[in-house]
C-alpha atoms as a printed R data frame, in Angstrom:
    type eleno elety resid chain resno      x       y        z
1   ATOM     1    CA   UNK     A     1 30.893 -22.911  -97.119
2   ATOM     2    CA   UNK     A     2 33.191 -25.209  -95.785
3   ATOM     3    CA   UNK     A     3 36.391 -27.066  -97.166
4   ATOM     4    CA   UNK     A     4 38.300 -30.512  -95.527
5   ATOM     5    CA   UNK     A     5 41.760 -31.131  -95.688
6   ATOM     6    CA   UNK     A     6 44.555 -28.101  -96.693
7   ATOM     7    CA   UNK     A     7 43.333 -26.076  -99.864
8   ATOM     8    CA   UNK     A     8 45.238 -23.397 -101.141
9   ATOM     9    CA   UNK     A     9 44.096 -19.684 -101.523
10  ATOM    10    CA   UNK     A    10 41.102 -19.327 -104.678
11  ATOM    11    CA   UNK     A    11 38.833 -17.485 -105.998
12  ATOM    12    CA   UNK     A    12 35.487 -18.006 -107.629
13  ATOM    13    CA   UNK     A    13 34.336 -16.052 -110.455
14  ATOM    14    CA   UNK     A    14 31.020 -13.952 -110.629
15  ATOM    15    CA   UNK     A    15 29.396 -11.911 -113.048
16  ATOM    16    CA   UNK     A    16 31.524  -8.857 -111.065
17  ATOM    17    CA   UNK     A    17 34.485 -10.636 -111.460
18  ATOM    18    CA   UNK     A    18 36.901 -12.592 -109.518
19  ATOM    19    CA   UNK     A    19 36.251 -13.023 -106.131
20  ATOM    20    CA   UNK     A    20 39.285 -14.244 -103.864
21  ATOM    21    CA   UNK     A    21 38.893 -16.659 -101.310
22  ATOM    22    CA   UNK     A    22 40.676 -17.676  -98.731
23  ATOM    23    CA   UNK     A    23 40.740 -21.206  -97.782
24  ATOM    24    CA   UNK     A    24 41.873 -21.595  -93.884
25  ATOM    25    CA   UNK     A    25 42.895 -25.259  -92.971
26  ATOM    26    CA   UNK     A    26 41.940 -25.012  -89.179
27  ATOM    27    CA   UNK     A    27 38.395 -25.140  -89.418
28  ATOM    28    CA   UNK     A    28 37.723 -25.416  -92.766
29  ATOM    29    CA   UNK     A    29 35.994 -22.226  -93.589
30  ATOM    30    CA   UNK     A    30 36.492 -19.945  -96.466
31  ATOM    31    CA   UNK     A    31 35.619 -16.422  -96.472
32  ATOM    32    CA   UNK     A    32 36.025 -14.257  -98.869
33  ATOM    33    CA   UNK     A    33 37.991 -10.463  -99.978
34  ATOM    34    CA   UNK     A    34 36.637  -7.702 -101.530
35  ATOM    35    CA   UNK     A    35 36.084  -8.518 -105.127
36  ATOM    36    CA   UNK     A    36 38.177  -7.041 -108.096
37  ATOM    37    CA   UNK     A    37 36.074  -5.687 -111.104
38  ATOM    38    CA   UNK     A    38 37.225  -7.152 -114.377
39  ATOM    39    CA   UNK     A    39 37.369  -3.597 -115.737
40  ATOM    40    CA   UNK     A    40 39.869  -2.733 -112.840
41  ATOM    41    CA   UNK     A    41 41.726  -5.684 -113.581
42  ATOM    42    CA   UNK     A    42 42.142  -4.689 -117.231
43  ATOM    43    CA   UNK     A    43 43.099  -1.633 -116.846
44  ATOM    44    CA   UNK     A    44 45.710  -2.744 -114.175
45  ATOM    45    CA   UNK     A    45 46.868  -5.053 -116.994
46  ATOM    46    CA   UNK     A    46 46.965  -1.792 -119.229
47  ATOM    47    CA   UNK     A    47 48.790   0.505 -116.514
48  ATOM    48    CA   UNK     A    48 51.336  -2.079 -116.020
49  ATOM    49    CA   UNK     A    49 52.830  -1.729 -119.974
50  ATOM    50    CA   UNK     A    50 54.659   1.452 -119.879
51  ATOM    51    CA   UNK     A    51 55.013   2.188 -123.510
52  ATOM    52    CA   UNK     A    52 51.140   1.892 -123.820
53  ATOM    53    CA   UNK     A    53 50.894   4.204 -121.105
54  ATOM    54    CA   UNK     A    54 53.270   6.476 -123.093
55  ATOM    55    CA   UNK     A    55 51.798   6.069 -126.508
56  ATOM    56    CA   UNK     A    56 48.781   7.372 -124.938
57  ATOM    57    CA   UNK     A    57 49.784  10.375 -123.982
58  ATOM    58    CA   UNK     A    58 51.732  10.903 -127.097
59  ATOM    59    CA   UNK     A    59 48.370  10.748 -128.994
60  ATOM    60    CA   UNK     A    60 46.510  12.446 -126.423
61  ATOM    61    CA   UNK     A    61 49.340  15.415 -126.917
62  ATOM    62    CA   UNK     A    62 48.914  15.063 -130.807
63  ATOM    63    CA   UNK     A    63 45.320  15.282 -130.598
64  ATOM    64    CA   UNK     A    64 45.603  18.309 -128.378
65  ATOM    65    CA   UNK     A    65 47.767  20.155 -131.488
66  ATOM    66    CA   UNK     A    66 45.899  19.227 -134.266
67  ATOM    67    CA   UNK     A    67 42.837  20.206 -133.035
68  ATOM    68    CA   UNK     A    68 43.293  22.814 -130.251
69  ATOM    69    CA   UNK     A    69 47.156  24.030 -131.364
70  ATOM    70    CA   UNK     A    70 45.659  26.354 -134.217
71  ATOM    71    CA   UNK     A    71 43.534  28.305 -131.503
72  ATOM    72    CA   UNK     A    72 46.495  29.009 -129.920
73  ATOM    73    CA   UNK     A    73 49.350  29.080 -132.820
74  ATOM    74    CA   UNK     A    74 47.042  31.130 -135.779
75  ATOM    75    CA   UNK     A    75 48.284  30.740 -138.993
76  ATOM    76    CA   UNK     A    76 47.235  31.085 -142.422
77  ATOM    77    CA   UNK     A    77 46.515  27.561 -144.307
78  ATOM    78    CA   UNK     A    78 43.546  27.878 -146.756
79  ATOM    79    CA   UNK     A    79 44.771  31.401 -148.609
80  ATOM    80    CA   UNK     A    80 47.261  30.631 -151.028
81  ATOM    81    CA   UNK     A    81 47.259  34.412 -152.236
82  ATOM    82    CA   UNK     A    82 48.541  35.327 -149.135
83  ATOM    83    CA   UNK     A    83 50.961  32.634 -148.144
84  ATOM    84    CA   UNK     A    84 52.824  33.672 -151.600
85  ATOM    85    CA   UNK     A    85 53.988  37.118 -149.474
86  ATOM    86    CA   UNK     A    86 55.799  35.073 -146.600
87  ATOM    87    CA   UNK     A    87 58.962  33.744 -147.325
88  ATOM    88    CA   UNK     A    88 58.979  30.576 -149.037
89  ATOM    89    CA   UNK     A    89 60.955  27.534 -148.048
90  ATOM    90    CA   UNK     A    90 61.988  29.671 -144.630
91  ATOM    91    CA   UNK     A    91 64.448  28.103 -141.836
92  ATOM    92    CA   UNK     A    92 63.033  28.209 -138.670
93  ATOM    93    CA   UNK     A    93 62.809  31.150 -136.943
94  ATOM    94    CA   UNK     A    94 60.807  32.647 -133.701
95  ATOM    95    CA   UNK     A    95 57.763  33.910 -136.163
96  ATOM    96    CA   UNK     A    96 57.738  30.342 -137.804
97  ATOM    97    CA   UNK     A    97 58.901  27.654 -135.582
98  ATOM    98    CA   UNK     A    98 59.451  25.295 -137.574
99  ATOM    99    CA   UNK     A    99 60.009  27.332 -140.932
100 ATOM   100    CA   UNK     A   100 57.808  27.839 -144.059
101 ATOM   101    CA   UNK     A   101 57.159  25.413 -147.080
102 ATOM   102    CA   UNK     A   102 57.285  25.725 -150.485
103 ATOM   103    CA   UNK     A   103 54.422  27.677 -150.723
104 ATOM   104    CA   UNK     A   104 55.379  30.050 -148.131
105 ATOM   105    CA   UNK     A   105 52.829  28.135 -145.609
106 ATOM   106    CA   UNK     A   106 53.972  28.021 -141.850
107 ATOM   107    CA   UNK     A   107 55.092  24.822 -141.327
108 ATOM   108    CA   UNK     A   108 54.030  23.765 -137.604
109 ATOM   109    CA   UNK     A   109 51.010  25.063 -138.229
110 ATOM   110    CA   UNK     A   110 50.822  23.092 -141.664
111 ATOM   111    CA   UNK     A   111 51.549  19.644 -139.499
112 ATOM   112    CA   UNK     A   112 47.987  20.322 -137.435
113 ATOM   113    CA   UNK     A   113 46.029  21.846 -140.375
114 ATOM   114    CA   UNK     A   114 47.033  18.098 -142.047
115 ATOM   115    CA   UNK     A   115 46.722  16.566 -138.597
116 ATOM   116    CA   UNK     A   116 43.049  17.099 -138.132
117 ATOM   117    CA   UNK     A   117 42.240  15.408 -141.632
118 ATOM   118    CA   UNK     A   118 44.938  12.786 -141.244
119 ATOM   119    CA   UNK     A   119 43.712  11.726 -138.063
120 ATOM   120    CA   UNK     A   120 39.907  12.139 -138.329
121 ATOM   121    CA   UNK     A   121 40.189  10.416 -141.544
122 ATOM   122    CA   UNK     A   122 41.985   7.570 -140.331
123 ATOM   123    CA   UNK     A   123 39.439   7.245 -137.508
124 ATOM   124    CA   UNK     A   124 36.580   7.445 -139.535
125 ATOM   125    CA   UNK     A   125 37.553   4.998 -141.721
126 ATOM   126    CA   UNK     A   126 39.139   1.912 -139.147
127 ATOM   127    CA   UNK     A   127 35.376   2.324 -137.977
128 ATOM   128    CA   UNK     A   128 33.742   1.373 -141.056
129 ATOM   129    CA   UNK     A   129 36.844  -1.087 -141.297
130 ATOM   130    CA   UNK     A   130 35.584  -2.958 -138.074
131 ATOM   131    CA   UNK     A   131 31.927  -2.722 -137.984
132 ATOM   132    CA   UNK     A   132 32.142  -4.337 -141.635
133 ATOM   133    CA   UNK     A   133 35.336  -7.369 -141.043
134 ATOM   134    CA   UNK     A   134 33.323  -8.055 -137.521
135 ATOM   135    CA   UNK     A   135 30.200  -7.994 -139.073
136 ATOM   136    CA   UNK     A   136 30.931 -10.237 -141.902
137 ATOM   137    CA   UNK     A   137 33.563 -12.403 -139.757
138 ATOM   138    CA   UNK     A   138 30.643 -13.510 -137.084
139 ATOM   139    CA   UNK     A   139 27.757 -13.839 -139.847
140 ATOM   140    CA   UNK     A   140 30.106 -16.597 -141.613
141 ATOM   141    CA   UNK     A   141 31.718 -18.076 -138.977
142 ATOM   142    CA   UNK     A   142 28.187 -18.687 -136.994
143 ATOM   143    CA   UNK     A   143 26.490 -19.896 -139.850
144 ATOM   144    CA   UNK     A   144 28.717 -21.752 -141.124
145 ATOM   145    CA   UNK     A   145 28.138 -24.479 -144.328
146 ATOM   146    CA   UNK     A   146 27.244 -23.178 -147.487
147 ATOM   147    CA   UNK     A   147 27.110 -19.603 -146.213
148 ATOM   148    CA   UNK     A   148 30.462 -20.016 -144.672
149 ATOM   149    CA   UNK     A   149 32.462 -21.572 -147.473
150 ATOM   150    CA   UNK     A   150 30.691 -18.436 -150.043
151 ATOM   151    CA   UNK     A   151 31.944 -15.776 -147.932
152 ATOM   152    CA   UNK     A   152 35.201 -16.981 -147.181
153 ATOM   153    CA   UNK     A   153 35.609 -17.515 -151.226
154 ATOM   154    CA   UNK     A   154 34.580 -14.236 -151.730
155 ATOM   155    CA   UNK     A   155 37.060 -13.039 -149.327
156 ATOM   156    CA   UNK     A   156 40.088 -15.024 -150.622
157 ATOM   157    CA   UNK     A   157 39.330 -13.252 -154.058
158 ATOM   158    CA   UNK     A   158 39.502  -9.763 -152.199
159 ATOM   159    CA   UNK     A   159 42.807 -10.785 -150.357
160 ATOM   160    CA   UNK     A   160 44.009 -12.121 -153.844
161 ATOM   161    CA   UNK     A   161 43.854  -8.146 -155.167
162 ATOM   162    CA   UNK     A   162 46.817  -5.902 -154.050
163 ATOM   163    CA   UNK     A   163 45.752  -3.603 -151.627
164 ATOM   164    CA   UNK     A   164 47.261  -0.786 -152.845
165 ATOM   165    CA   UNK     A   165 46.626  -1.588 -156.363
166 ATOM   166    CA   UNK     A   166 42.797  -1.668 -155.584
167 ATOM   167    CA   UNK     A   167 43.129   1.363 -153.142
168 ATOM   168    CA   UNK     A   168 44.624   3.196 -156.193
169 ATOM   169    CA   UNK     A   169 42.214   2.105 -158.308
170 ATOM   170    CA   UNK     A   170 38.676   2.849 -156.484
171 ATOM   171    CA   UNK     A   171 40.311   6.544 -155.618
172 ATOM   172    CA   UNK     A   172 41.120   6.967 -159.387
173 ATOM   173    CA   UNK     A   173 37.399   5.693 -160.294
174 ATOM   174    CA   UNK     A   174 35.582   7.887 -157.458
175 ATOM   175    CA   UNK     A   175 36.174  11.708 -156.955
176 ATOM   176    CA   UNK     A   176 38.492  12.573 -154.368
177 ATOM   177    CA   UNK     A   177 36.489  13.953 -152.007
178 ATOM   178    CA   UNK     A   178 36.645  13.866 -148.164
179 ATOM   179    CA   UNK     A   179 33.928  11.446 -147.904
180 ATOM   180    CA   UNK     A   180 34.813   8.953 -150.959
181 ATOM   181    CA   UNK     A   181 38.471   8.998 -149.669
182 ATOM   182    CA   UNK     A   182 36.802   7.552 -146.191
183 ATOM   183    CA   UNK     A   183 34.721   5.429 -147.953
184 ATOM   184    CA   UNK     A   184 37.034   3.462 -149.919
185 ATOM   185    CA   UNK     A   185 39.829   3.401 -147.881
186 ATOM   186    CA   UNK     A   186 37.013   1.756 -145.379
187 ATOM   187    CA   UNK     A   187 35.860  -0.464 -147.523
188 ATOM   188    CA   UNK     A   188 38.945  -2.365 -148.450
189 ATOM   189    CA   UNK     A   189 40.921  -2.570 -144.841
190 ATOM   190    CA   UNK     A   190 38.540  -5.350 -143.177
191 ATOM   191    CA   UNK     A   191 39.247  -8.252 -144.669
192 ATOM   192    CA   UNK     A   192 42.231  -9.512 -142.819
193 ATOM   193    CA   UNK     A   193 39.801  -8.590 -139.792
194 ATOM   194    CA   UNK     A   194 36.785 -10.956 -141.080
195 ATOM   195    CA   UNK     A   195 38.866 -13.628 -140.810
196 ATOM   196    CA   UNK     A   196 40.174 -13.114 -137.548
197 ATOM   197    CA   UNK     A   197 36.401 -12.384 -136.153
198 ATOM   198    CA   UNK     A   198 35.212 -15.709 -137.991
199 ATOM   199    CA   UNK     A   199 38.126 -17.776 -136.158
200 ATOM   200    CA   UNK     A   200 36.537 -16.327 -132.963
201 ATOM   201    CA   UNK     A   201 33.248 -17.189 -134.117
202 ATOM   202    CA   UNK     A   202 33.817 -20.446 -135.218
203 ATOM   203    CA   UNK     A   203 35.270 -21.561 -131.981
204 ATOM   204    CA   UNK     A   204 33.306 -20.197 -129.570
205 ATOM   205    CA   UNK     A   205 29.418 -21.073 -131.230
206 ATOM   206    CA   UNK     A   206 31.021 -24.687 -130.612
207 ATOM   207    CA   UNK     A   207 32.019 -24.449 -126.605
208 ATOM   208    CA   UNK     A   208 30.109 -25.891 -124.578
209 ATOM   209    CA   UNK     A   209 28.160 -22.449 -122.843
210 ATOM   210    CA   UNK     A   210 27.316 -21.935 -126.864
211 ATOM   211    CA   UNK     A   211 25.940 -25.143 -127.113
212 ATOM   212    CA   UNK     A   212 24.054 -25.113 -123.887
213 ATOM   213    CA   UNK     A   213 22.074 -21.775 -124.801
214 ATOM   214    CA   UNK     A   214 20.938 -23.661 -128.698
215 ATOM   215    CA   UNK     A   215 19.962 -27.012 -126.520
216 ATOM   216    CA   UNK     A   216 17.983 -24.515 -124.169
217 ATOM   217    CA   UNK     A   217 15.748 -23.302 -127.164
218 ATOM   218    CA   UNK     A   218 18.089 -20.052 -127.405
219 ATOM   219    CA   UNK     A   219 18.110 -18.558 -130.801
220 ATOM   220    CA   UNK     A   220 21.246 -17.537 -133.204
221 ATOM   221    CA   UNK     A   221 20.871 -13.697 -132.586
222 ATOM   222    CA   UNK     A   222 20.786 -14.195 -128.356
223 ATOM   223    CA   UNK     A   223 23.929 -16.582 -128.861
224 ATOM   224    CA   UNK     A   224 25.590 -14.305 -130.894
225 ATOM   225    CA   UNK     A   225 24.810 -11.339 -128.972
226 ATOM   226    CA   UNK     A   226 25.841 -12.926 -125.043
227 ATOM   227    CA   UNK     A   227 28.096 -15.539 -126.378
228 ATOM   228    CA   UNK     A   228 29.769 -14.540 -129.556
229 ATOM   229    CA   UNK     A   229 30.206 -10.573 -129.428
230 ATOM   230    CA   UNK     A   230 31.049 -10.369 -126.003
231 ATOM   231    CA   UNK     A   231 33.708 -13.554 -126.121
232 ATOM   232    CA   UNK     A   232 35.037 -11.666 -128.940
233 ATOM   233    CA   UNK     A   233 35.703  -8.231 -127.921
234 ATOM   234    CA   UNK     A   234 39.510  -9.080 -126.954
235 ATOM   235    CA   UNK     A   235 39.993  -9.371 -130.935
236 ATOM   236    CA   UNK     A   236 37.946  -6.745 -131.741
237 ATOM   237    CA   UNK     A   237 39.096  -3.967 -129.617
238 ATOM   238    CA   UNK     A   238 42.757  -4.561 -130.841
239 ATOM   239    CA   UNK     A   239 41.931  -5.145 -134.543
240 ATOM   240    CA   UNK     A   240 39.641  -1.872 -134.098
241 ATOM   241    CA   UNK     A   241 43.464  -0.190 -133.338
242 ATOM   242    CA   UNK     A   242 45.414  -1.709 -135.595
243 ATOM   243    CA   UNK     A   243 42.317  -0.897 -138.321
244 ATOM   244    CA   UNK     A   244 42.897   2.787 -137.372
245 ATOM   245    CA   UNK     A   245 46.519   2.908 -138.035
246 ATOM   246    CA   UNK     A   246 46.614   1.389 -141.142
247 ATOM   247    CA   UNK     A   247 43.716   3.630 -142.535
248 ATOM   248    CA   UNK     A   248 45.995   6.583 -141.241
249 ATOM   249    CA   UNK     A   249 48.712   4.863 -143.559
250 ATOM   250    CA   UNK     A   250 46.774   4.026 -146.260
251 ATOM   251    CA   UNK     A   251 45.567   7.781 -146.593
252 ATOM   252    CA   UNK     A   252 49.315   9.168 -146.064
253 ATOM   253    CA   UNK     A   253 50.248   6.702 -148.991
254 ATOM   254    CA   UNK     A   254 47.487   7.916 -151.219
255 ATOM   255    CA   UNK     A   255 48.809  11.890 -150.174
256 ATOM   256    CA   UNK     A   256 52.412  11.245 -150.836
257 ATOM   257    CA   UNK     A   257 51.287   9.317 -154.556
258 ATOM   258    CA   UNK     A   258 49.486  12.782 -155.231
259 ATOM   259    CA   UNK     A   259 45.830  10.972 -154.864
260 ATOM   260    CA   UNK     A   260 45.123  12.322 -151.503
261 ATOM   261    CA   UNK     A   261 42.805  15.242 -150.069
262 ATOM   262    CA   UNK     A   262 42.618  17.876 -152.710
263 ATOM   263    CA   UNK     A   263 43.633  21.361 -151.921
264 ATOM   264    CA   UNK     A   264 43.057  23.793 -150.114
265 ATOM   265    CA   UNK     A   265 42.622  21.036 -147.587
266 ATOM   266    CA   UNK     A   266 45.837  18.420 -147.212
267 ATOM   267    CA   UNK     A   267 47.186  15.759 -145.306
268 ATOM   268    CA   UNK     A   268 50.353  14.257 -144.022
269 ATOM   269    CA   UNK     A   269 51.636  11.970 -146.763
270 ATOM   270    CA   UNK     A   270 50.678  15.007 -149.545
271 ATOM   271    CA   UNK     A   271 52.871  17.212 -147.093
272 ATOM   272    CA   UNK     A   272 55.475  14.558 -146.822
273 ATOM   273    CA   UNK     A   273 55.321  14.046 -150.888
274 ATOM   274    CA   UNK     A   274 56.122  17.854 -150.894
275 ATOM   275    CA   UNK     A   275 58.466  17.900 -148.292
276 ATOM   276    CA   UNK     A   276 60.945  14.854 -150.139
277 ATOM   277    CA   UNK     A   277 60.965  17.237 -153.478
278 ATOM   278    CA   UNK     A   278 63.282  19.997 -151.435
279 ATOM   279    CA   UNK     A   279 64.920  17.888 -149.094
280 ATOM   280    CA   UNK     A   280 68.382  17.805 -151.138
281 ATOM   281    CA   UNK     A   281 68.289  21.679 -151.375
282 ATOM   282    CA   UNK     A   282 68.503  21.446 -147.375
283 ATOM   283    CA   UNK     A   283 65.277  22.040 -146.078
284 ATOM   284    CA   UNK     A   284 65.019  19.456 -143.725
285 ATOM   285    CA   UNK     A   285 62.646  21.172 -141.637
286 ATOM   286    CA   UNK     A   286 59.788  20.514 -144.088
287 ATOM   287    CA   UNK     A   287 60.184  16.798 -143.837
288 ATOM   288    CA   UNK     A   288 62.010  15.167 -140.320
289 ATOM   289    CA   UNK     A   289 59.390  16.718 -137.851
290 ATOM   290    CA   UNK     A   290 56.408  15.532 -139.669
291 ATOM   291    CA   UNK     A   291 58.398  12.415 -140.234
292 ATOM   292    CA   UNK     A   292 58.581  11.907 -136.483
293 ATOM   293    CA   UNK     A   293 55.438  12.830 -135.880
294 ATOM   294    CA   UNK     A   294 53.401  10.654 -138.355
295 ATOM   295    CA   UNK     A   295 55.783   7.581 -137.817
296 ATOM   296    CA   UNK     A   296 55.624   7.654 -133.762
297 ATOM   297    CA   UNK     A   297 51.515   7.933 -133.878
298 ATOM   298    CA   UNK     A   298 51.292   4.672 -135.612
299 ATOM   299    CA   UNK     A   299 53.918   3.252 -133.456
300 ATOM   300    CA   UNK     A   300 52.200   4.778 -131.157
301 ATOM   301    CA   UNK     A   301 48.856   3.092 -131.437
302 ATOM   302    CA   UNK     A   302 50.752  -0.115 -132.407
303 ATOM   303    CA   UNK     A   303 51.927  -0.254 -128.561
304 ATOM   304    CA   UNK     A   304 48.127   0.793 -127.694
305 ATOM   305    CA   UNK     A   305 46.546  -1.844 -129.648
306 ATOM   306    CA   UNK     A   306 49.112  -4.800 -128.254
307 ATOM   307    CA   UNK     A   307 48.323  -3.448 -124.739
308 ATOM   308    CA   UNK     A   308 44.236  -3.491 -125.122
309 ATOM   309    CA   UNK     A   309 45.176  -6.980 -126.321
310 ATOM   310    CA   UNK     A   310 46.822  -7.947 -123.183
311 ATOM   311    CA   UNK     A   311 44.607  -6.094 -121.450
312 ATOM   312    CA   UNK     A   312 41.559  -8.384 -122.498
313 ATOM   313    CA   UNK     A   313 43.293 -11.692 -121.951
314 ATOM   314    CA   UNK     A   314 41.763 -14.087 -119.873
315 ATOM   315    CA   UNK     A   315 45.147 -15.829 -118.703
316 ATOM   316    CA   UNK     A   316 46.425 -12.695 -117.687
317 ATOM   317    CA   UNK     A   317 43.555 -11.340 -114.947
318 ATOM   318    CA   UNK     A   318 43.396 -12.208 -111.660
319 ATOM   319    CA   UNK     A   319 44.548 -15.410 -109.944
């Protein structure tokens, strides 16, 4: 390959990625580098935002005490009997780190037991959140006309209902149990996301590599399967994380209104419900460290989310 006059340094992209080039003005030849993976550019984009690369080993550490601190730290959470003989509403102490609750409960070891439901929870549900908003976003934003304007009706009806109003009232008409609780706090977090995934949609079925594939005799699943969904996973990785925190909040909200995983089992917004009861008596310790705990995970995967964002963007890889 060979270039006339003075070109500046390129690159061409491939299916690998982008491959530099360098353009030499003597004799007009280009040769070209080693190329750079788009993965490897992504996650060079990720490495480079600090607080993402903190937040995830924050959650990486939380994750490590919820689910492998009560190997290690054995306490008693499930036998109420027994946590009536400990002290109740204990300071912190070397036997109980970070003191006892009301119910005479270790408290550090409380924050895990409600970590591992909190958390798997919260993940369970963003899942159904964003296999159902991307699902519905690309089926009405492809089709489009009739089918289009229905759905998007239908979903400015849902967004007209108070999300917490209709959270409250699906948990008040459905038992609270583990599953329902995942359920319905799945089933009403994806509509903000089905319109974000049918803006994607409806922009890129009309580009002109879209267009090309329909002229070519391609039909709408192949177009939505190498065009669509794969133009759209930028959106849909970081709506995925934001989906995950705000079922994490949405549970917390239903535990600290008393509508949240019913005992023995509990959570972090029915601990933190408990906890704000004896905090004017003094006993901090039942509320601050959960407190900081539960508020720097969302944060926390806030930071993640914006930096899979980034991460994805086109104008940011490789020049």
């Amino acid at each position: 390959m060979t270039f006339s006059g003075e070109l500046p340094v390129g690159e061409v992209l491939t299916d690998a990625g982008l491959v530099p080039v360098n353009l030499s003005s003597e004799n007009g030849e280009a040769t070209f580098d080693a190329f750079v993976p788009l993965w490897r550019q992504r996650l060079r984009i990720f490495l480079q935002n600090k607080l993402a690369i903190a937040s995830v080993a924050y959650l990486v550490f939380v994750v490590l005490l919820c689910f492998v601190g009560p190997l290690i730290w054995h306490t008693n959470q499930t036998d109420q009997a027994q946590a009536l003989l400990a002290p109740q509403n204990g300071p912190p102490s070397a036997h109980d780190l970070l003191g006892t609750d009301s119910s005479g409960y270790d408290e550090l070891g409380r924050i895990m037991f409600g970590g591992e439901y909190s958390l798997t929870l919260g993940m369970l549900a963003g899942v159904i959140t964003i296999v159902i908003g991307t699902l519905y976003g690309m089926v009405s934003g492809f089709l489009g006309g009739l089918v289009d304007t229905f759905l998007m009706r239908l979903l400015d009806a849902f967004l007209s209902i108070p999300v917490l109003f209709l959270l409250l009232t699906l948990v008040t008409i459905f038992q609270r149990t583990t599953v329902n609780l995942i359920a319905v706090i799945g089933v009403i977090g994806w509509f903000g996301n089905a319109r974000i995934i049918r803006g994607d949609a409806l922009l890129i079925k009309q580009l002109d590599y879209s267009q090309a594939a329909r002229a070519m005799g391609a039909g709408r699943w192949h177009i939505i399967r190498r065009h669509v969904f794969p133009n759209s996973v930028s959106n849909i990785v970081t709506v995925a994380t934001f989906a995950v925190a705000d079922a994490i909040l949405f549970l917390t909200t239903l535990g600290y209104l008393g509508l949240g995983i019913p005992l023995p089992a509990t959570d972090w917004g029915t601990m933190l419900n408990n906890a704000s009861q004896y905090l004017a008596n003094g006993y901090w310790w039942q509320l601050y460290p959960l407190a900081v705990i539960f508020i720097l995970v969302i944060v926390a995967i806030t930071y993640i989310g914006e930096a899979l964002r980034d991460a994805f963007e086109v104008r940011l890889l490789e020049r």
